[in-house]
N, C-alpha and C positions, 0 to 999 in steps of 0.2 A: 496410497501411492507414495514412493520413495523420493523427494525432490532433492538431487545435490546441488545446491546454490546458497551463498553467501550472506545469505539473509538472515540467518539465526539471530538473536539479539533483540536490541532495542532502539527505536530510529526517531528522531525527532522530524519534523517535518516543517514545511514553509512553502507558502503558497509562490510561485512563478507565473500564472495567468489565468483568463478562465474563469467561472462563475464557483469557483472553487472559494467558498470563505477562511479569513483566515485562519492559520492552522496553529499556530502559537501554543494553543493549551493542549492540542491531542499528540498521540503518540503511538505506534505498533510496537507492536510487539511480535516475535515470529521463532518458531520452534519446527524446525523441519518442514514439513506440507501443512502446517497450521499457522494461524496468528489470530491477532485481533488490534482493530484502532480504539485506543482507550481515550477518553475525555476523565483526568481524574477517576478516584476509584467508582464514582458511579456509574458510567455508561462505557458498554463493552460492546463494541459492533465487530463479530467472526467474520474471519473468510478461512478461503483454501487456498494454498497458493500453487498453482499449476502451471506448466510451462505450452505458451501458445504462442506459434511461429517464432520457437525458437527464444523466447523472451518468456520472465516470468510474469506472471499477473496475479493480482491478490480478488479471489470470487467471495463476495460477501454472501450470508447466507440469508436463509429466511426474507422475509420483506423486502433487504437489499439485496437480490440476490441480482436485479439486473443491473446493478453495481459492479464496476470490476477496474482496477487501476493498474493497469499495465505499463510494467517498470521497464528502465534500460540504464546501465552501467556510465555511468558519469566521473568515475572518477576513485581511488583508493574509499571504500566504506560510502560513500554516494551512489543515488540514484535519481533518475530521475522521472518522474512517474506524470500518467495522463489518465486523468478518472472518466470513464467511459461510464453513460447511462444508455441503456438501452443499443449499446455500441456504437454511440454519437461521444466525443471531444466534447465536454464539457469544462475540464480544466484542465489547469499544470500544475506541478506541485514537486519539490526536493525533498529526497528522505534521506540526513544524515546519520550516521552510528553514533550512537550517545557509546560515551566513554566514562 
């Protein structure tokens, strides 16, 4: 699947609310309908990123699959993202453009 959206790149992140821990050391990364949240080079959690009601969401795979952080447009390079378990609000979270 073809996604046209603004997400390409690399995005820091920072927690806004939510049982969501702090996010300080990870990061995404995102390549057309692909990405992944990195924690340094050792730990790589994939998703897909898919457009659901209109909004994109990042579907993690494997294990995490009932994982999914559905974003919304905040702002030039921002976003603002809510991490869904099981499609319950568990946290809030900001994803800037590393430059």
């Amino acid at each position: 699947m073809d996604i046209d959206t603004p997400l390409d790149g690399r995005w820091s992140l920072r927690r806004t609310g939510g049982l969501v821990p702090p996010l300080g050391l990870l990061h995404k990364r995102i390549a057309g309908d692909r990405g992944a949240t990195h924690l340094g080079p050792a730990l790589r959690l994939p998703f897909s990123v898919r457009i659901a009601a209109g909004r994109p969401e990042l579907v993690y795979a494997g294990p995490l699959k009932i994982v999914r952080d559905r974003l919304s447009p905040a702002g030039d390079d921002v976003w603002d993202g809510e991490m869904l378990v099981a499609g319950r609000r568990v946290g809030r979270f900001r994803m800037s453009r590393r430059r």
